[in-house]
Jmol script that loads the backbone (N, CA, C; Angstrom):
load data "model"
ATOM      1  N   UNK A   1     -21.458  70.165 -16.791  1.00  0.00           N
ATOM      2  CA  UNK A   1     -22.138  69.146 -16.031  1.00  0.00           C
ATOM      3  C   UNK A   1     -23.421  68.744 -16.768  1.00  0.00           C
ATOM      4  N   UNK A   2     -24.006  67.738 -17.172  1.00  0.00           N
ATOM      5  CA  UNK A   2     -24.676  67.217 -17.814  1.00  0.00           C
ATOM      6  C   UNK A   2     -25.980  67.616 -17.067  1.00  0.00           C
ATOM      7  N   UNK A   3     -27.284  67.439 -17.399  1.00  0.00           N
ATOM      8  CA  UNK A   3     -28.330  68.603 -16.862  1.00  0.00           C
ATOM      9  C   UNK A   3     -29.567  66.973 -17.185  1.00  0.00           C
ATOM     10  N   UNK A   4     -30.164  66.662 -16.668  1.00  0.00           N
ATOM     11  CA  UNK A   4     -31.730  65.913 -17.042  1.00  0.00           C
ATOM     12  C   UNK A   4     -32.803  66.990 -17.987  1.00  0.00           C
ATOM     13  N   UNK A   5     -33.061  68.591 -17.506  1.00  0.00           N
ATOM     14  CA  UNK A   5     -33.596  68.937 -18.631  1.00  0.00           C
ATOM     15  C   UNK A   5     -33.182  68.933 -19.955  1.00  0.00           C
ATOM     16  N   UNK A   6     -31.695  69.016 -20.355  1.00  0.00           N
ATOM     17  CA  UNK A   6     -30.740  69.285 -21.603  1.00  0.00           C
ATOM     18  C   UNK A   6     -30.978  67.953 -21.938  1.00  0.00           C
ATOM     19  N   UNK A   7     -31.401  67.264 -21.047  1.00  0.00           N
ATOM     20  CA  UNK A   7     -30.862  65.308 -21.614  1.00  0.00           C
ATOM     21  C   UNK A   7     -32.240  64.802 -21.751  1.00  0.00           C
ATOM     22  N   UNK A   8     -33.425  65.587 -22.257  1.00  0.00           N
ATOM     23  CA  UNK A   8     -34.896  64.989 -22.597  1.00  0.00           C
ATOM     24  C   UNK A   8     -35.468  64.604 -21.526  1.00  0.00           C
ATOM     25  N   UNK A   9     -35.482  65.282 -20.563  1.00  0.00           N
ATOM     26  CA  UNK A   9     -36.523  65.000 -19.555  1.00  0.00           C
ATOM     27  C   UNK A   9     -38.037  65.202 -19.874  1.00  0.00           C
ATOM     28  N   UNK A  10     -38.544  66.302 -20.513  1.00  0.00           N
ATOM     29  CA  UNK A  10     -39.824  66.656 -20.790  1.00  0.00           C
ATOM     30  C   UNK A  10     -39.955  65.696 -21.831  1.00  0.00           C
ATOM     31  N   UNK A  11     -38.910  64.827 -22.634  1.00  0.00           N
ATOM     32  CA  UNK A  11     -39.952  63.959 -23.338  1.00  0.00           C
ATOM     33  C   UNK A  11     -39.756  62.085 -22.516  1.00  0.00           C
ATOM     34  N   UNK A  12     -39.063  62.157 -21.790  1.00  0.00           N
ATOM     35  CA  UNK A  12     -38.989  61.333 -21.021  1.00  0.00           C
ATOM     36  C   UNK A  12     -40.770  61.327 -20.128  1.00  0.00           C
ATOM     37  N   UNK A  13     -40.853  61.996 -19.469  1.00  0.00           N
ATOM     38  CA  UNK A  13     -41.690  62.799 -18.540  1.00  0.00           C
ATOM     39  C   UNK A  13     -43.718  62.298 -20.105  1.00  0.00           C
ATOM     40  N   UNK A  14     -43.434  62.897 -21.008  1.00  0.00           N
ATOM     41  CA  UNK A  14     -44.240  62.921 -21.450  1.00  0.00           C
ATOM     42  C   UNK A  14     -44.630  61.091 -22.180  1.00  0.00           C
ATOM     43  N   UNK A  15     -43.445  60.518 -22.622  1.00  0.00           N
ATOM     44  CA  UNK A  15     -43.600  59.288 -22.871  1.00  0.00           C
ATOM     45  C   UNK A  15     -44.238  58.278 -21.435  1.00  0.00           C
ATOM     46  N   UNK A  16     -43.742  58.887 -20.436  1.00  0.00           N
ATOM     47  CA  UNK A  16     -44.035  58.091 -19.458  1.00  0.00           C
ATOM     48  C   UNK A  16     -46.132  58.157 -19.113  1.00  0.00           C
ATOM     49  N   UNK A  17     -46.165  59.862 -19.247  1.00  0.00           N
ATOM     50  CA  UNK A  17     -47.948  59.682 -19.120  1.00  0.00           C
ATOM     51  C   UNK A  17     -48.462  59.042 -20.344  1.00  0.00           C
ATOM     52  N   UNK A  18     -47.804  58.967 -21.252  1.00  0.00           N
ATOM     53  CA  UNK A  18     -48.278  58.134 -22.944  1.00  0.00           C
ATOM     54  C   UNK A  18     -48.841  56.623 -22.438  1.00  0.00           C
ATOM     55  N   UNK A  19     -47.728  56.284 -21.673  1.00  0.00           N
ATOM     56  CA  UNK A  19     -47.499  54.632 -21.422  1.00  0.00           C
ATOM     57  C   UNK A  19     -48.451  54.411 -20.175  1.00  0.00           C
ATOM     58  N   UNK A  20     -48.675  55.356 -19.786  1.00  0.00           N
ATOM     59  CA  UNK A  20     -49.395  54.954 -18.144  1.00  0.00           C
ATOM     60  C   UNK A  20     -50.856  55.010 -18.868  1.00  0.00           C
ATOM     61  N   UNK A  21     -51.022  55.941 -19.285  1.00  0.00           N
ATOM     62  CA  UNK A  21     -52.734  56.175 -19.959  1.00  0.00           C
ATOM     63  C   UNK A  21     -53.243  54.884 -21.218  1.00  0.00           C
ATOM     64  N   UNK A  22     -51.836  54.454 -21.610  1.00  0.00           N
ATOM     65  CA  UNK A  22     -52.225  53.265 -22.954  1.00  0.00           C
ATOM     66  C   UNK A  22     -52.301  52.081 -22.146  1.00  0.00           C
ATOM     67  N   UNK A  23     -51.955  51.797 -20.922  1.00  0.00           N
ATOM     68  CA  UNK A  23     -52.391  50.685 -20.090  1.00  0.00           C
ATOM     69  C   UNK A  23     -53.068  50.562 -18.963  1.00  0.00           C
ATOM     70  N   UNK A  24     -53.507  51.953 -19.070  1.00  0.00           N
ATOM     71  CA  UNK A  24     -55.269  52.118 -17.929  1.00  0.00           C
ATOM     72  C   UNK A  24     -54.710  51.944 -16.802  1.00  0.00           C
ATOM     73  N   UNK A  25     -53.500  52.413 -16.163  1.00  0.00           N
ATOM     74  CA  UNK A  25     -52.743  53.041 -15.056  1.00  0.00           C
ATOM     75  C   UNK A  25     -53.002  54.152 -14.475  1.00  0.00           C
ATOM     76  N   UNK A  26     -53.980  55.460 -14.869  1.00  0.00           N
ATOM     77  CA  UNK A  26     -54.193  56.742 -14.483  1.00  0.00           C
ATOM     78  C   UNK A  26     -54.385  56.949 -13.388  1.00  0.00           C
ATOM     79  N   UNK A  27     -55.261  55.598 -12.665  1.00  0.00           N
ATOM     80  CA  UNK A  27     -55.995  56.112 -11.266  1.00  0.00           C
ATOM     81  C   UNK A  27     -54.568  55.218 -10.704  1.00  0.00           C
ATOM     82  N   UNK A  28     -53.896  54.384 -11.017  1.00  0.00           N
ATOM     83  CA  UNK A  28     -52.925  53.916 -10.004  1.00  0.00           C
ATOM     84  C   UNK A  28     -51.792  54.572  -9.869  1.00  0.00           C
ATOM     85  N   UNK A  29     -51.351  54.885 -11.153  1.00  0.00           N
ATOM     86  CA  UNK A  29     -49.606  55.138 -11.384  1.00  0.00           C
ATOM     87  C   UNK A  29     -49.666  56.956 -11.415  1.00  0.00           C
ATOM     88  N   UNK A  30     -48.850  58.119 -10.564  1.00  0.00           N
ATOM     89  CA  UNK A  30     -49.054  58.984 -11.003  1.00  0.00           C
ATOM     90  C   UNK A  30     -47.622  59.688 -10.984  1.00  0.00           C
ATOM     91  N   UNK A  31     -47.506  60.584 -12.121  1.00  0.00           N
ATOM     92  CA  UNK A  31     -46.329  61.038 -12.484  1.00  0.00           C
ATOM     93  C   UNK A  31     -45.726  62.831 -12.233  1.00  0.00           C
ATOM     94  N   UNK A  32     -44.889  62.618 -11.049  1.00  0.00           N
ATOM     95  CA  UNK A  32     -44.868  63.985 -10.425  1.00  0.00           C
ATOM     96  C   UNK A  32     -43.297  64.697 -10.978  1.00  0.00           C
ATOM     97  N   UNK A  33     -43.381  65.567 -11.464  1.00  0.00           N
ATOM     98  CA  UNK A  33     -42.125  66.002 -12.114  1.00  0.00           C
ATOM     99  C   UNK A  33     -41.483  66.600 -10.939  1.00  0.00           C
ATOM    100  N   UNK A  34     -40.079  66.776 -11.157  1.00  0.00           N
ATOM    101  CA  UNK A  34     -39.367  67.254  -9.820  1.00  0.00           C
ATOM    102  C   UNK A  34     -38.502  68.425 -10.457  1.00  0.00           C
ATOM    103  N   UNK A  35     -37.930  68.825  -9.767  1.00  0.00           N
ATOM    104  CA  UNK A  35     -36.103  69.566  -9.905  1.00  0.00           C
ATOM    105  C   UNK A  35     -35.500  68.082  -9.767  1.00  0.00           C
ATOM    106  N   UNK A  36     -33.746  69.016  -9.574  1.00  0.00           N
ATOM    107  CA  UNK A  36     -33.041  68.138  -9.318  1.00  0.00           C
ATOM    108  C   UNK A  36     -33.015  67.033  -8.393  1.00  0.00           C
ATOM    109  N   UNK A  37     -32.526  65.876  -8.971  1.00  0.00           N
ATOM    110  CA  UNK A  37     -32.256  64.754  -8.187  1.00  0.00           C
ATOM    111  C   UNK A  37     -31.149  64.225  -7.470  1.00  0.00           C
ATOM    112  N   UNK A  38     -30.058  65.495  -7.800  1.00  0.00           N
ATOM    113  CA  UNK A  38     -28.588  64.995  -7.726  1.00  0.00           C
ATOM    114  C   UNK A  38     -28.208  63.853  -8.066  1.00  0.00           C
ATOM    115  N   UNK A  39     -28.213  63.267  -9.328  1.00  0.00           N
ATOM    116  CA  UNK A  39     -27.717  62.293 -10.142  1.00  0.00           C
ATOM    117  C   UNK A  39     -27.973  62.772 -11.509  1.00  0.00           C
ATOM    118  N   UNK A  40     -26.574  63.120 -12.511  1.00  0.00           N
ATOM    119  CA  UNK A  40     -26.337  63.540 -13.151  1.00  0.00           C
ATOM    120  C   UNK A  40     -25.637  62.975 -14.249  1.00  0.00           C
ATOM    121  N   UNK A  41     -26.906  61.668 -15.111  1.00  0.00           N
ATOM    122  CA  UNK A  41     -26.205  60.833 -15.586  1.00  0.00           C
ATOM    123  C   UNK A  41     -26.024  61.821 -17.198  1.00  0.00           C
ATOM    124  N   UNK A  42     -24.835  61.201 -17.768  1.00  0.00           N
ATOM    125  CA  UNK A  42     -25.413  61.830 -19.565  1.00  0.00           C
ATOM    126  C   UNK A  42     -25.481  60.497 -20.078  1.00  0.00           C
ATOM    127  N   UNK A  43     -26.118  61.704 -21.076  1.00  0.00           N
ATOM    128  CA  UNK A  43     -27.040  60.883 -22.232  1.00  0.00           C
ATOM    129  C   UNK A  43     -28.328  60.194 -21.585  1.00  0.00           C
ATOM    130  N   UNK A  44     -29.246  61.359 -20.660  1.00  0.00           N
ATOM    131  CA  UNK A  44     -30.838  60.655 -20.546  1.00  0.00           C
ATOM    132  C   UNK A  44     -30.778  61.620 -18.951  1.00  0.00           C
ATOM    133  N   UNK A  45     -31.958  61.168 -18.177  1.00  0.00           N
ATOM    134  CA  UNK A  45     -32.738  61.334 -17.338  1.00  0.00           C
ATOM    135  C   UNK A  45     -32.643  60.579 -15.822  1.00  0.00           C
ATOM    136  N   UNK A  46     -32.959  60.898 -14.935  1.00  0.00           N
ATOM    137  CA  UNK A  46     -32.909  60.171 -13.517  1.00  0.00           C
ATOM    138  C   UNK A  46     -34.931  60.074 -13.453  1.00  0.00           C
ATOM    139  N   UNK A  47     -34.955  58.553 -13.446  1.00  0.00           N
ATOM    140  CA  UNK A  47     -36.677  58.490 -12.811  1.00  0.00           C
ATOM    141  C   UNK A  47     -36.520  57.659 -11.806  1.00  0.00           C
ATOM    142  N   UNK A  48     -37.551  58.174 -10.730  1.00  0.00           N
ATOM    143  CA  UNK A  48     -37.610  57.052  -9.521  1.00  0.00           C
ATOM    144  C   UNK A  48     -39.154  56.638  -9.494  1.00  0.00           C
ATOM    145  N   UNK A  49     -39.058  55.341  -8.885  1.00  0.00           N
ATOM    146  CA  UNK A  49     -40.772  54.480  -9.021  1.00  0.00           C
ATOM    147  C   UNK A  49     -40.497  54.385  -7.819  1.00  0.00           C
ATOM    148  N   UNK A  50     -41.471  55.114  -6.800  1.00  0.00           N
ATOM    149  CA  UNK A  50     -41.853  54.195  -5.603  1.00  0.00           C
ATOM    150  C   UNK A  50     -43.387  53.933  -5.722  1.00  0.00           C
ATOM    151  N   UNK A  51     -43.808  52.908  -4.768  1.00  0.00           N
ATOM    152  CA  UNK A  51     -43.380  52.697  -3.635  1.00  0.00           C
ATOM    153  C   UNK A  51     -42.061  52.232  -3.305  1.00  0.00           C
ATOM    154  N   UNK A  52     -41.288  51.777  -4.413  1.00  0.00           N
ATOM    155  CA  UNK A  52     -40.381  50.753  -4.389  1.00  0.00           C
ATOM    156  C   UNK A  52     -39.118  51.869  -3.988  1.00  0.00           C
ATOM    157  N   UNK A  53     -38.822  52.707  -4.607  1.00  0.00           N
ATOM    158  CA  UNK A  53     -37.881  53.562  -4.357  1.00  0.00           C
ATOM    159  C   UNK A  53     -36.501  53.174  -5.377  1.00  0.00           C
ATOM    160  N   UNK A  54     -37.234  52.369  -6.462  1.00  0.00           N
ATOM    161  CA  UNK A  54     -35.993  52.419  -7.507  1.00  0.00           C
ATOM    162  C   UNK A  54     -35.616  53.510  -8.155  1.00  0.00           C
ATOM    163  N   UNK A  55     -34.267  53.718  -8.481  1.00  0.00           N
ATOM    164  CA  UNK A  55     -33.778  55.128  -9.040  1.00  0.00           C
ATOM    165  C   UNK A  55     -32.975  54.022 -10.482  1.00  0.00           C
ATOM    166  N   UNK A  56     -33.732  54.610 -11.447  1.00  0.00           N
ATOM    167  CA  UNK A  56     -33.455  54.948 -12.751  1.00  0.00           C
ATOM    168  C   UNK A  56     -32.378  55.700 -13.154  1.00  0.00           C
ATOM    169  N   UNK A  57     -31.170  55.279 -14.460  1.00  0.00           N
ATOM    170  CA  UNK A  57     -30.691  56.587 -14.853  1.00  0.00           C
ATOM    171  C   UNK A  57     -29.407  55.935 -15.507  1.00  0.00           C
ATOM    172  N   UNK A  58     -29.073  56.047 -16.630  1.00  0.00           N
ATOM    173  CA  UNK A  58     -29.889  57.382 -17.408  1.00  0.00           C
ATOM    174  C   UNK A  58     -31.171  56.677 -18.332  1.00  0.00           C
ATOM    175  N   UNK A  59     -32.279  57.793 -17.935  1.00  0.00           N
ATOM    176  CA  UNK A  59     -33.223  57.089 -19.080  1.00  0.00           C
ATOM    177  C   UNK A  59     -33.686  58.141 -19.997  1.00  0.00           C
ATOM    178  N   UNK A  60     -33.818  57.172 -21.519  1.00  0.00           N
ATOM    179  CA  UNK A  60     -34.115  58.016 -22.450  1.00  0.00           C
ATOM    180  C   UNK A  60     -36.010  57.621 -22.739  1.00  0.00           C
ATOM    181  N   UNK A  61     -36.451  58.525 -23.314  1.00  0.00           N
ATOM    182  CA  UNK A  61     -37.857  58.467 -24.249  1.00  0.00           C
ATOM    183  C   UNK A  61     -37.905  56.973 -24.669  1.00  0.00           C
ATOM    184  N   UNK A  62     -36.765  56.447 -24.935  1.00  0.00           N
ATOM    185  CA  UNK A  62     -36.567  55.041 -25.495  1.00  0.00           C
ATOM    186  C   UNK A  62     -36.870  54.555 -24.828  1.00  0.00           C
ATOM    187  N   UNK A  63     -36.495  54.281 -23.183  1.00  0.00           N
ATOM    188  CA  UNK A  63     -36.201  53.363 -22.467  1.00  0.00           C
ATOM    189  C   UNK A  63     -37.758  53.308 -21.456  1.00  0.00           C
ATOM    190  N   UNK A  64     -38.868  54.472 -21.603  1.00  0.00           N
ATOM    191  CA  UNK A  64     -39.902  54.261 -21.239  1.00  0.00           C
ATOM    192  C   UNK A  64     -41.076  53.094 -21.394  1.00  0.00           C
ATOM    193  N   UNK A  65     -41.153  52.449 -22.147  1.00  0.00           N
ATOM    194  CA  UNK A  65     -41.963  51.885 -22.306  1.00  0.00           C
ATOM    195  C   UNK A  65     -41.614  50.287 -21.562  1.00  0.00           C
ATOM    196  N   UNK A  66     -40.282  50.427 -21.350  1.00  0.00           N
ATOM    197  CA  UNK A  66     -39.883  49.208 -20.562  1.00  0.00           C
ATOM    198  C   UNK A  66     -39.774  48.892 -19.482  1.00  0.00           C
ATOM    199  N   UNK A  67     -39.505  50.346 -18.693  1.00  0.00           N
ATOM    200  CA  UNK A  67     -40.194  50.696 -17.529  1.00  0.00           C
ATOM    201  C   UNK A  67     -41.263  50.132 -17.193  1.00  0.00           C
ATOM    202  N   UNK A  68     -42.053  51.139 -17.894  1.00  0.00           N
ATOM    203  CA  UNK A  68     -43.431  51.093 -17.920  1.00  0.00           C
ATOM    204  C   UNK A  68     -44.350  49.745 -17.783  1.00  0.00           C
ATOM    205  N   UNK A  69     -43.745  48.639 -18.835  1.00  0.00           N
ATOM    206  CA  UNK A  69     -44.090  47.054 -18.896  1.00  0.00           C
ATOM    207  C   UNK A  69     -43.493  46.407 -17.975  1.00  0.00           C
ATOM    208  N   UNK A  70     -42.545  46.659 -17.780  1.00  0.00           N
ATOM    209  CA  UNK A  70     -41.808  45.351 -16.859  1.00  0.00           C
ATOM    210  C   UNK A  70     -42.024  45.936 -15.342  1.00  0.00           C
ATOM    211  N   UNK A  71     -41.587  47.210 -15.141  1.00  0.00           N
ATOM    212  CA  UNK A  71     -41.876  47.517 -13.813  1.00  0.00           C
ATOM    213  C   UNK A  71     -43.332  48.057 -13.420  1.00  0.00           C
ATOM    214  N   UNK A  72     -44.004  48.597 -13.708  1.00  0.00           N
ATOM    215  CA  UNK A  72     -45.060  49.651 -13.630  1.00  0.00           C
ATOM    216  C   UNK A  72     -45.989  48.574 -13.432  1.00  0.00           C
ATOM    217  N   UNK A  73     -46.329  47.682 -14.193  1.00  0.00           N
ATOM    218  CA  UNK A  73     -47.352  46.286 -14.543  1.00  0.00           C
ATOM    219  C   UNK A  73     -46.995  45.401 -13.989  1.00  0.00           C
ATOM    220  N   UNK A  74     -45.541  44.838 -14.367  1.00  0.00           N
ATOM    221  CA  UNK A  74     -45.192  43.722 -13.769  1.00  0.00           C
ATOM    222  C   UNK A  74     -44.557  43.260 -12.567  1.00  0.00           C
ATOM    223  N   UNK A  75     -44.013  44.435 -12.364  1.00  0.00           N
ATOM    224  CA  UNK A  75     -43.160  44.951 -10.737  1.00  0.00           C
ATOM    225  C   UNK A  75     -41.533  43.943 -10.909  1.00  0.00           C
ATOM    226  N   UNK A  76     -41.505  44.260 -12.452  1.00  0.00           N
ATOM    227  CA  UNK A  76     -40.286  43.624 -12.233  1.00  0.00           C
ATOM    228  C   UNK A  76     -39.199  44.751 -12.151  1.00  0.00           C
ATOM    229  N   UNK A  77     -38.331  44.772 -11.555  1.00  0.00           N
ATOM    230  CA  UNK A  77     -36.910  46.228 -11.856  1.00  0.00           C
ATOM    231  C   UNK A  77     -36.374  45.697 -13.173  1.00  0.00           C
ATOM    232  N   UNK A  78     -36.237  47.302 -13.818  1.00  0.00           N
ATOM    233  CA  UNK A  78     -35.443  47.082 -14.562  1.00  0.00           C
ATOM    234  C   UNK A  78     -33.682  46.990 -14.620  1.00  0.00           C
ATOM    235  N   UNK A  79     -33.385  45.853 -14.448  1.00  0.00           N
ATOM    236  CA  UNK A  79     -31.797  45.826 -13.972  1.00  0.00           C
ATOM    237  C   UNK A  79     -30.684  47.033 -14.986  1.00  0.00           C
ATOM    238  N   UNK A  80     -30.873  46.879 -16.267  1.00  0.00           N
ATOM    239  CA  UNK A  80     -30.336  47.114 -17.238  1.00  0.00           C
ATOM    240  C   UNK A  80     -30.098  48.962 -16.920  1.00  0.00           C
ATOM    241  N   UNK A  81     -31.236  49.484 -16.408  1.00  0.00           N
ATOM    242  CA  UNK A  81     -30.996  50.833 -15.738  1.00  0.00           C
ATOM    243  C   UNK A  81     -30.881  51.307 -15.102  1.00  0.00           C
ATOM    244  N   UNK A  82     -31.285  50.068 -14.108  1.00  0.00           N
ATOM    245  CA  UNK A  82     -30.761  50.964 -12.257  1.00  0.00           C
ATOM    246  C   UNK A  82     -29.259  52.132 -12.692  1.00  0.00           C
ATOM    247  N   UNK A  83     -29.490  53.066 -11.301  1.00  0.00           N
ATOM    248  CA  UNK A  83     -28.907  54.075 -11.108  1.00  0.00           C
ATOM    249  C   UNK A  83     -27.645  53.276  -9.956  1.00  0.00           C
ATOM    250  N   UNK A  84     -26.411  53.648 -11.071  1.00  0.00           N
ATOM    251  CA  UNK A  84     -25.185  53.274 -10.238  1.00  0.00           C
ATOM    252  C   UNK A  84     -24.673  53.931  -9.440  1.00  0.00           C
TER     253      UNK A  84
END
end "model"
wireframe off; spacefill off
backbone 0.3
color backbone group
């Protein structure tokens, strides 16, 4: 069964405080690591943004920074990763 820690979560997790701190997000955006999410995508990670309550997945280290711009800043979803 495919695992989010085995699938780069800690650098998922760490790209994401990279991106929040390089766009002066600290006091707004904050990043709480979990256990499981029961969604068990491969190849990457499950992230959720609320307030909104979007679920992410699979996301890689890659796919942070787009997050990060389009949703985090711009409040746009990212379609391309929603969680199916």
């Amino acid at each position: 069964m495919p695992s989010c820690g085995r699938s780069g979560a800690t650098e998922v997790s760490s790209a994401l405080r990279r991106g929040r701190e390089a766009r002066g997000l600290t006091t707004r955006v904050f990043i709480t690591d979990s256990g499981c999410l029961g969604v068990c995508p491969e190849g990457g990670c499950t992230v959720v943004v609320y307030p909104e309550g979007v679920w992410y997945s699979p996301v890689t280290a890659g796919d942070v920074d787009e997050i990060v711009e389009r949703h985090m800043v711009g409040g746009e979803v990212v379609e391309r990763l929603l969680a199916r």
